[in-house]
Kinemage of the C-alpha trace (Angstrom):
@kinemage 1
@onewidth
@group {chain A} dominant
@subgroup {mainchain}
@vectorlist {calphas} color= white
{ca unk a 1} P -13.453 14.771 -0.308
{ca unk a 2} L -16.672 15.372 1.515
{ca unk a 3} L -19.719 13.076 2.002
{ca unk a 4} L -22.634 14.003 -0.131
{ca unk a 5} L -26.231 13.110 -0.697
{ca unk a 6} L -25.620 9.854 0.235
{ca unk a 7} L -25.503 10.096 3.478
{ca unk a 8} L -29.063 9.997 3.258
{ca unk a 9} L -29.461 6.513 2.097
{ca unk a 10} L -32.738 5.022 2.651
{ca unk a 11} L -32.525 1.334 4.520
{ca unk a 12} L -34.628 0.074 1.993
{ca unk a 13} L -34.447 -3.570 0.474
{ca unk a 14} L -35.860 -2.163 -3.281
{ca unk a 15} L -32.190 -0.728 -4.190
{ca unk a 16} L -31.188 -4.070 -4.417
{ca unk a 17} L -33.433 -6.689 -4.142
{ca unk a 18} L -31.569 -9.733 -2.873
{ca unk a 19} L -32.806 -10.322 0.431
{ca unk a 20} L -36.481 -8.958 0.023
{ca unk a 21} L -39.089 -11.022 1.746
{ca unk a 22} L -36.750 -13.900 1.806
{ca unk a 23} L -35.162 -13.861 -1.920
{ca unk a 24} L -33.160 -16.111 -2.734
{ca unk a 25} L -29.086 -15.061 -2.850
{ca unk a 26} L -28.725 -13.835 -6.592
{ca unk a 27} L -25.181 -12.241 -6.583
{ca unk a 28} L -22.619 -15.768 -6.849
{ca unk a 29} L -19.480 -16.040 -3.981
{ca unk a 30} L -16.520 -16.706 -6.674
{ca unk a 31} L -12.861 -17.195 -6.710
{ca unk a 32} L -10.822 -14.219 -6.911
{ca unk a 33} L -9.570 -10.947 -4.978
{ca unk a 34} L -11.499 -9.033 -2.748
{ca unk a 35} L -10.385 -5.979 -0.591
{ca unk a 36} L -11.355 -4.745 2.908
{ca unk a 37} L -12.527 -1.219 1.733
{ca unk a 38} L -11.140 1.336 4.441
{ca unk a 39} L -13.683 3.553 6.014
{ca unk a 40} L -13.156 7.318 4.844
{ca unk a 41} L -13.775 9.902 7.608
{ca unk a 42} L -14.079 13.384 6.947
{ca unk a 43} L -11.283 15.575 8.482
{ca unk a 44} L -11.987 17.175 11.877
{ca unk a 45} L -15.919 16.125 12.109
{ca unk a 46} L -14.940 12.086 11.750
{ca unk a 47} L -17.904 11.639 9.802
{ca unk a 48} L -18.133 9.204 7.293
{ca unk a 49} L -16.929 9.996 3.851
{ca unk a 50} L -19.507 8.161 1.733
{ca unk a 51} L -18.609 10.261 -1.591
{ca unk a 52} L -14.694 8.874 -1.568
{ca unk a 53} L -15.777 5.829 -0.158
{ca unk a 54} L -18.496 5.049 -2.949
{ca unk a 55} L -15.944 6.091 -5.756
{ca unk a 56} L -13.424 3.841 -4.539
{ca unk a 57} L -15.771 0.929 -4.252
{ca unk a 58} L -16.639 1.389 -8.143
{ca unk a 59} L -12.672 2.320 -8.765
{ca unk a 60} L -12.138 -1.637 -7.531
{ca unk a 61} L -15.143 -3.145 -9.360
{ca unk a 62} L -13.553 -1.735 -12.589
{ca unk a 63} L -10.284 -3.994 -11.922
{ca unk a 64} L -12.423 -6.801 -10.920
{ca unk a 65} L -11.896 -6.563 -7.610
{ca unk a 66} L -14.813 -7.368 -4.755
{ca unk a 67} L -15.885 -5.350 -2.012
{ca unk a 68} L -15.645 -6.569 1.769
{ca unk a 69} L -17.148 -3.828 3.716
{ca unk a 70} L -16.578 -3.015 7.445
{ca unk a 71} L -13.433 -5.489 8.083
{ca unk a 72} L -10.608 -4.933 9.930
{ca unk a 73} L -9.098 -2.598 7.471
{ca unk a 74} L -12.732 -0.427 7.201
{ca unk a 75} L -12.237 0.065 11.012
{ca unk a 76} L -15.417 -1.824 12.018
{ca unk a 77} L -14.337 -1.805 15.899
{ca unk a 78} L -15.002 2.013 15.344
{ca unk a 79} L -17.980 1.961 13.433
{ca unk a 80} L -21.734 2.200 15.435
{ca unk a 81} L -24.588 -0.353 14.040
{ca unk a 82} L -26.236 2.635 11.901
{ca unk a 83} L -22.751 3.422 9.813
{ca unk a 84} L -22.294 -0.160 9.139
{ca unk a 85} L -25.915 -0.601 7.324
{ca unk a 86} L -25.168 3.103 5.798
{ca unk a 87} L -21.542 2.114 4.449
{ca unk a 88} L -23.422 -1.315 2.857
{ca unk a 89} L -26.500 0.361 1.418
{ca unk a 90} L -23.342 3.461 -0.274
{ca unk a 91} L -21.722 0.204 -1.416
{ca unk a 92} L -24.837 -1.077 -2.823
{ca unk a 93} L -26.734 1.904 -4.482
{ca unk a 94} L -22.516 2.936 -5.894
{ca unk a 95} L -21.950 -0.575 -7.582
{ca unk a 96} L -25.941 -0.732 -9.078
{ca unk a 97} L -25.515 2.686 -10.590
{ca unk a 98} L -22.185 1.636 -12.080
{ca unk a 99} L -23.599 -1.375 -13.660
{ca unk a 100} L -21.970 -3.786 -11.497
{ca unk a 101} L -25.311 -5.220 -10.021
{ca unk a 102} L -24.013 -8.846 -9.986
{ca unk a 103} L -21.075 -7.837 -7.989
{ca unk a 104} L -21.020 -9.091 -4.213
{ca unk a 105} L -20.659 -7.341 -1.140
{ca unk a 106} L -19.089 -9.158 2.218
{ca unk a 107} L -20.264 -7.713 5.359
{ca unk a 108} L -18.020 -7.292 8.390
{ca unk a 109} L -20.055 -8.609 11.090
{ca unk a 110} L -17.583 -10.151 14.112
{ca unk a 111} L -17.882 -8.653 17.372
{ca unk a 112} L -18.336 -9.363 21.155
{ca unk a 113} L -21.131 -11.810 21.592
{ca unk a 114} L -22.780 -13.872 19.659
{ca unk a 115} L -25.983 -12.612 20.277
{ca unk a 116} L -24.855 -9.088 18.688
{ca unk a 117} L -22.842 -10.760 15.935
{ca unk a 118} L -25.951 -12.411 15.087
{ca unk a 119} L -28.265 -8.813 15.072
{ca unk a 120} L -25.154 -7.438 12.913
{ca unk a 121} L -25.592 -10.339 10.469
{ca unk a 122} L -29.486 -9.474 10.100
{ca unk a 123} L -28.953 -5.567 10.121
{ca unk a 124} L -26.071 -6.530 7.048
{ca unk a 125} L -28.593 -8.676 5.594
{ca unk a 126} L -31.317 -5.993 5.518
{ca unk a 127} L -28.516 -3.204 4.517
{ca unk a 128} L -27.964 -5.069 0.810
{ca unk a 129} L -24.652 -7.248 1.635
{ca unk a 130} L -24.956 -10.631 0.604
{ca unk a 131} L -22.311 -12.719 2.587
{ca unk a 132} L -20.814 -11.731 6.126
{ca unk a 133} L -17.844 -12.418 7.267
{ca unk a 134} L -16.799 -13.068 11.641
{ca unk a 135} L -14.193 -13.009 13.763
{ca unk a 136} L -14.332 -14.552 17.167
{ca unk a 137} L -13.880 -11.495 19.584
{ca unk a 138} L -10.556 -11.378 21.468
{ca unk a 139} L -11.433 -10.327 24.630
{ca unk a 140} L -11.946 -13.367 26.345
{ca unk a 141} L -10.012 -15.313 24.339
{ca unk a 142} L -8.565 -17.206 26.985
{ca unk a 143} L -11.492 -18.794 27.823
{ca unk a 144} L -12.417 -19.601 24.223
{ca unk a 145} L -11.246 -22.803 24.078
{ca unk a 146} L -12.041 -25.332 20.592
{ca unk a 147} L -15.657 -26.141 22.547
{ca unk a 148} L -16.541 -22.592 22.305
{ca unk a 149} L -15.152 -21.424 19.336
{ca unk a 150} L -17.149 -24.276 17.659
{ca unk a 151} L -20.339 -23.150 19.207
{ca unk a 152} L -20.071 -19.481 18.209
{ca unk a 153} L -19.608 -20.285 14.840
{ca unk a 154} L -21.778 -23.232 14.356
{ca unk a 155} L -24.621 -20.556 16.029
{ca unk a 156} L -23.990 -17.803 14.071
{ca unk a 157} L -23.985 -19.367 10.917
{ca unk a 158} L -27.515 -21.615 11.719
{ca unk a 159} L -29.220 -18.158 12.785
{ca unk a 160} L -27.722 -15.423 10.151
{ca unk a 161} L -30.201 -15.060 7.264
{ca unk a 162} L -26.937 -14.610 4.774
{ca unk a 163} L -24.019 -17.022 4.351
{ca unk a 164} L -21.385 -16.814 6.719
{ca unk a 165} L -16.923 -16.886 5.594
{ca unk a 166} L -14.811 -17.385 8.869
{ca unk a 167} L -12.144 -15.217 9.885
{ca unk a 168} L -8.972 -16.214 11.378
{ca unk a 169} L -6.619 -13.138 12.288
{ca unk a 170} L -5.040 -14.096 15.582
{ca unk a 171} L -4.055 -10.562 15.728
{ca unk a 172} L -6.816 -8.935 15.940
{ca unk a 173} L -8.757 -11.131 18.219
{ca unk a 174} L -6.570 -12.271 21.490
{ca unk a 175} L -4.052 -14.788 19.914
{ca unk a 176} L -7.031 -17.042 18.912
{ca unk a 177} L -5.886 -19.115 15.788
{ca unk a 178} L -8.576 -21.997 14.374
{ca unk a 179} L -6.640 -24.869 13.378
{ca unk a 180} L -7.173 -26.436 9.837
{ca unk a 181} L -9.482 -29.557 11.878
{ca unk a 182} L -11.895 -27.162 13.530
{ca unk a 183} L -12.196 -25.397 10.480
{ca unk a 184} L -13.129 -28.486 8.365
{ca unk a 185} L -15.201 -29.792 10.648
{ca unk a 186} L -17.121 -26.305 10.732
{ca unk a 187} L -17.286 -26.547 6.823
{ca unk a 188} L -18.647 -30.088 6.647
{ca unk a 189} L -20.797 -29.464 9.212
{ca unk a 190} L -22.595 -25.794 8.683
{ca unk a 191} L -24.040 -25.362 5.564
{ca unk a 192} L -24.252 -21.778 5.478
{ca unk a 193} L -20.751 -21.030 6.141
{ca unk a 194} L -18.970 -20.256 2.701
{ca unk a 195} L -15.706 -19.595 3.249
{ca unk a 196} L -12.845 -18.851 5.684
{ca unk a 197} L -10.101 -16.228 5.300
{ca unk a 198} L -6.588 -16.861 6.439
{ca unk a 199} L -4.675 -13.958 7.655
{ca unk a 200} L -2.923 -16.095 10.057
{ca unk a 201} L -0.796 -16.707 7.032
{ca unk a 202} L -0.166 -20.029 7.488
{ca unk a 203} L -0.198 -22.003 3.938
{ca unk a 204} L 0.121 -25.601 5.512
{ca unk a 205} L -2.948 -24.747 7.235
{ca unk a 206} L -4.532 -23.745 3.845
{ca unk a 207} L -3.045 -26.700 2.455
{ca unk a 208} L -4.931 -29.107 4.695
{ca unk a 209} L -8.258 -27.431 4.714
{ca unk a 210} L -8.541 -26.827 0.719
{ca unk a 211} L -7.797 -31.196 0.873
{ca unk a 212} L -10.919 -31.270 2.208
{ca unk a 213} L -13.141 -28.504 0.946
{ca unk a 214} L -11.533 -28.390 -2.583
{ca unk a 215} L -12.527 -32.018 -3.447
{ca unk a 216} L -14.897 -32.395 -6.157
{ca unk a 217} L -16.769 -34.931 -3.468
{ca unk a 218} L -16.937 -32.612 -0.542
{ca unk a 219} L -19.602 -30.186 -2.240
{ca unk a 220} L -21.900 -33.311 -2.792
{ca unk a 221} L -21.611 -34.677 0.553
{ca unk a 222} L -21.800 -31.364 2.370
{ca unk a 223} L -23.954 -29.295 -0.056
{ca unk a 224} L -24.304 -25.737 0.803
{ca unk a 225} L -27.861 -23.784 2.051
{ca unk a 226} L -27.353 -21.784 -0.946
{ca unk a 227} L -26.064 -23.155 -4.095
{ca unk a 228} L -24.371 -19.620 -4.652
{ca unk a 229} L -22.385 -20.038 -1.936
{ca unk a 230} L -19.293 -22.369 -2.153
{ca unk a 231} L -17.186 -22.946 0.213
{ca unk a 232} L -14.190 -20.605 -0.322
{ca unk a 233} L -10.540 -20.899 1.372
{ca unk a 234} L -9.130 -17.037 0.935
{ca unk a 235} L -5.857 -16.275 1.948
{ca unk a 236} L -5.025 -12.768 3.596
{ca unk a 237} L -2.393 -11.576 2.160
{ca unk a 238} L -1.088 -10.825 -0.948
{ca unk a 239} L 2.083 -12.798 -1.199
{ca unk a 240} L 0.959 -16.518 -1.638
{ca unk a 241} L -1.668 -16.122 -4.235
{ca unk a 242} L 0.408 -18.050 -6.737
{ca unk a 243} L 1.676 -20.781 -4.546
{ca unk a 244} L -2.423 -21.231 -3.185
{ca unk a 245} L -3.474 -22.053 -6.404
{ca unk a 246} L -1.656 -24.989 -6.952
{ca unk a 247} L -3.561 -26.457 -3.639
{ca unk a 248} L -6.818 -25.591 -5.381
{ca unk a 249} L -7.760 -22.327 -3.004
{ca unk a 250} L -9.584 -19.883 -4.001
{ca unk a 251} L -8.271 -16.134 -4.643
{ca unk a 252} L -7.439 -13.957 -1.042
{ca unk a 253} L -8.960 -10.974 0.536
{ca unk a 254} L -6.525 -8.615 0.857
{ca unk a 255} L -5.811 -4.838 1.993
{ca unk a 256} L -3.331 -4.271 -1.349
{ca unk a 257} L -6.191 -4.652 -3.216
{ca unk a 258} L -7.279 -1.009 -2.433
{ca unk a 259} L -3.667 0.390 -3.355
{ca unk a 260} L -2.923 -1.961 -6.416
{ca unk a 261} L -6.311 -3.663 -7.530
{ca unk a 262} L -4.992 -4.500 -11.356
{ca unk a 263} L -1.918 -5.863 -10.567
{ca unk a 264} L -3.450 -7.902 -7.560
{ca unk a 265} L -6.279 -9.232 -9.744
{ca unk a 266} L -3.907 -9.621 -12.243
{ca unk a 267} L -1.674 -11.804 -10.539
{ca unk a 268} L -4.852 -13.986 -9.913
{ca unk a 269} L -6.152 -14.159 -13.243
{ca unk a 270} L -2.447 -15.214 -14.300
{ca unk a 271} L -2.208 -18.070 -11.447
{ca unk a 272} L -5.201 -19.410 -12.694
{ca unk a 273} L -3.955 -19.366 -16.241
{ca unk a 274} L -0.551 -21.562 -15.568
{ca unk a 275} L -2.996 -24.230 -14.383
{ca unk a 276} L -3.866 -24.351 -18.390
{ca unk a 277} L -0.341 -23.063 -19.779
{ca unk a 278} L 2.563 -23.612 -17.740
{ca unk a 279} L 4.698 -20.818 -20.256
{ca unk a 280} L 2.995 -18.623 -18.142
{ca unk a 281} L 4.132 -18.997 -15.083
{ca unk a 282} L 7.472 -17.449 -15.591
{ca unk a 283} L 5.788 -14.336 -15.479
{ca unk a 284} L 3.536 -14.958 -12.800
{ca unk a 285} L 6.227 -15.548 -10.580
{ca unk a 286} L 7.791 -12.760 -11.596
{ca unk a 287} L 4.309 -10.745 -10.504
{ca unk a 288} L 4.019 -12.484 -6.858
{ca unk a 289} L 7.247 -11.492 -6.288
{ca unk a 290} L 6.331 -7.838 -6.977
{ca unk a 291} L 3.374 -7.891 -5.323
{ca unk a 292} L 4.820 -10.003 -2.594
{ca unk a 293} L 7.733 -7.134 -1.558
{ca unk a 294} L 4.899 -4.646 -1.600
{ca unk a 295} L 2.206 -6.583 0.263
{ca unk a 296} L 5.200 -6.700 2.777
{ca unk a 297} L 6.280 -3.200 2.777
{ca unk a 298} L 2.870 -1.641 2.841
{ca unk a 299} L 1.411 -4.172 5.844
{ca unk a 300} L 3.822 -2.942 7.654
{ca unk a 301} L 2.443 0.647 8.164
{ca unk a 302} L -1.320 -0.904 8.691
{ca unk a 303} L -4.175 1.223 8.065
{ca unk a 304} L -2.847 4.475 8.493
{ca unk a 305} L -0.146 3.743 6.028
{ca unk a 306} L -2.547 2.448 3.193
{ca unk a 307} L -4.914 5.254 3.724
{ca unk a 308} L -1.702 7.987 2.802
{ca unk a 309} L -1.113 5.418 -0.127
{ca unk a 310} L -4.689 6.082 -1.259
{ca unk a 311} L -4.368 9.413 -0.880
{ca unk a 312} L -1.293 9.804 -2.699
{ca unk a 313} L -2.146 7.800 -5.585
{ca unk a 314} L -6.120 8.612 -6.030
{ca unk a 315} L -6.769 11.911 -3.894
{ca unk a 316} L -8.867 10.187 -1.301
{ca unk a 317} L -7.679 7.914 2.400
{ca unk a 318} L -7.342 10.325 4.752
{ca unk a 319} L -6.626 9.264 8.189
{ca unk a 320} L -8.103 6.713 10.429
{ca unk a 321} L -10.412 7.676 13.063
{ca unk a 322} L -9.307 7.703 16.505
{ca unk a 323} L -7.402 6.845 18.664
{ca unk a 324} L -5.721 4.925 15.570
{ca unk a 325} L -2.939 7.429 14.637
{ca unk a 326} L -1.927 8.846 11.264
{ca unk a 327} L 1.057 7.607 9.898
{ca unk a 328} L 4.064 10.161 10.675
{ca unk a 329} L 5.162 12.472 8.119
{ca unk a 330} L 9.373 10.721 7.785
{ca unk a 331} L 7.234 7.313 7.589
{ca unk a 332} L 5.025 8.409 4.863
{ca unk a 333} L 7.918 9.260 3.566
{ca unk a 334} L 10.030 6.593 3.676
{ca unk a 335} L 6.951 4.160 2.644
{ca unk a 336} L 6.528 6.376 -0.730
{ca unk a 337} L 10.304 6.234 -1.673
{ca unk a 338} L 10.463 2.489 -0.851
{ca unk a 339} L 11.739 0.343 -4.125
{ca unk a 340} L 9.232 -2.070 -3.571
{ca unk a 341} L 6.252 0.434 -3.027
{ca unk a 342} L 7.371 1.919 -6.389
{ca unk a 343} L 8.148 -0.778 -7.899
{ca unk a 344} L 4.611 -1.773 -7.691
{ca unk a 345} L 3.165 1.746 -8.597
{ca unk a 346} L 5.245 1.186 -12.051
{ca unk a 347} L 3.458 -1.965 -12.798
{ca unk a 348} L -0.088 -0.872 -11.028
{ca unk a 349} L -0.074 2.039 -13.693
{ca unk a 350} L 0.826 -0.213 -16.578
{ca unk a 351} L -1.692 -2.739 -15.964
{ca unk a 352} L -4.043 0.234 -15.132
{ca unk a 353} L -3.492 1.854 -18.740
{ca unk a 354} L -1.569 5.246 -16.848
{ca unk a 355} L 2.260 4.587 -17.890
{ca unk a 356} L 3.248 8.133 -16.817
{ca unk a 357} L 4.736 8.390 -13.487
């Protein structure tokens, strides 16, 4: 697909409404799934695709799934300042017209200093996104020791106008990997953080920090700048949602959710159920695993390999833009015919209401 009118968004605050003259935050941070939304580029010109990338937005909003916008999965190394405001203000003017006005959008704001991660967090602010979400940039990581890391955060968070989630993702930014202290110590002491996402994987260290932050107590003693804006532990990946509900987290943000968003929010909704009726959790189980052996499969092709998925299953993904490469044709392939990958197409199309293969 091509991009269409809006590409000529207008960086206007009236669309939306929520940060206007200093509004207060309006659109609530709950538990549940959200999914990095991959940036669509068109073929050849690398232009943004805003017309598949607005559909899909509203395709994930109809399984109850929450946009994060310009993460590591939307590309945002290889996105300037002005596509970042126009993929939040597509988001935006996509999910109002489809009547989802209440739903949030996350903001990928992390990048090299913290005096530009700051601007991003205004210029997301002013763009319609309600929440951001940082990384600590790799590139001096070795020099980054707790100290620092501490300080970055601690700054962004007192100087961005919208609440802030942390993001831990060693991979992506130098082998840097915020232990479960700093990270409740950033929580009890920054009131406008509102989350942190885990795609270290590491469920002891989600363990330990939802001890702290889950605590009926902790929201009393460390109240939040904006009521709307609990503190949220998120995994990042799809294949401990069950298991991170029985240590009181919160949901996950997660690149399946783009490729299977009802089974993924599903499998939440059902989680959060056995908490009420244990009979259920027979069949949860039986959904992690499914979603487990395909959150497994499909990571391992990255971006390039859920962007064929998308494209496959919905007519839109493309490729990423360079110099990421496109996933090879026998690997496409191979990924497609995979048990597990079809194995979660069957039930994706169930729970979807499209039984035919």
């Amino acid at each position: 697909m091509g991009s269409n009118g809006l590409n000529g968004v207008k960086d206007t605050n009236g669309a939306n409404g929520a940060h206007a003259n200093g509004a207060s935050l309006s659109r609530s941070l709950k538990p549940g799934i959200y999914a990095p939304i991959p940036s669509f580029f068109v073929p050849q010109t690398e232009d943004l695709d805003l017309e598949s990338f607005a559909s899909h937005v509203v395709r994930l909003a109809k399984a109850n799934i929450h946009p994060l916008i310009s993460g590591s999965m939307g590309e945002a190394i290889h996105l300037t300042h002005a596509e970042r405001k126009t993929l939040i203000q597509t988001a935006r003017r996509a999910l109002d017209e489809a009547g989802f006005t209440d739903v949030p959008i996350i903001a990928g704001t992390g990048t090299g200093s913290t005096r530009e991660t700051i601007e991003l967090c205004h210029e997301a602010a002013e763009a319609g996104a309600d929440y951001t979400i940082v990384i600590a940039s790799g590139y001096f990581a070795g020099a980054l020791n707790p100290k620092a890391l501490k300080t970055f955060f601690t700054e962004v968070a007192e100087k961005s106008p919208i609440p802030v989630i942390i993001y831990n993702f060693p991979a992506a930014s130098g082998g840097i990997d915020l232990d479960s202290d700093l990270i409740t110590g950033l929580a009890e002491q920054c009131p406008n953080l509102c989350g942190v996402k885990l795609t270290c994987g590491n469920v002891g260290k989600l363990t330990r920090i939802c001890a702290t932050v889950s605590e009926s107590s902790f929201a009393t003693q460390h109240p939040r700048k904006n009521p709307n804006a609990p503190f949220l532990v998120l995994g990042g990946f799809a294949d401990f949602i069950l298991p991170s509900t029985y240590v009181n987290a919160h949901g996950a943000i997660i690149g399946l959710g783009n490729v299977a968003p009802h089974a993924t929010a599903r499998l939440f909704e059902l989680s959060q159920a056995t908490l009420q009726d244990p009979s259920l959790l027979p069949e949860a189980q039986r959904l992690q695993g499914i979603v487990a052996r395909g959150d497994f499969t499909i990571a391992k092709t990255s971006i390039a390999g859920t962007k064929f998925l998308l494209e496959k299953l919905y007519g839109y993904g493309g490729v990423p833009r360079t110099p990421l490469p496109p996933i090879e044709a026998e690997a496409a392939a191979a990924l497609w015919a995979h048990p597990h990958v079809q194995e979660l197409v069957r039930v994706e199309r169930e729970l979807s209401g499209k039984l035919t293969a």
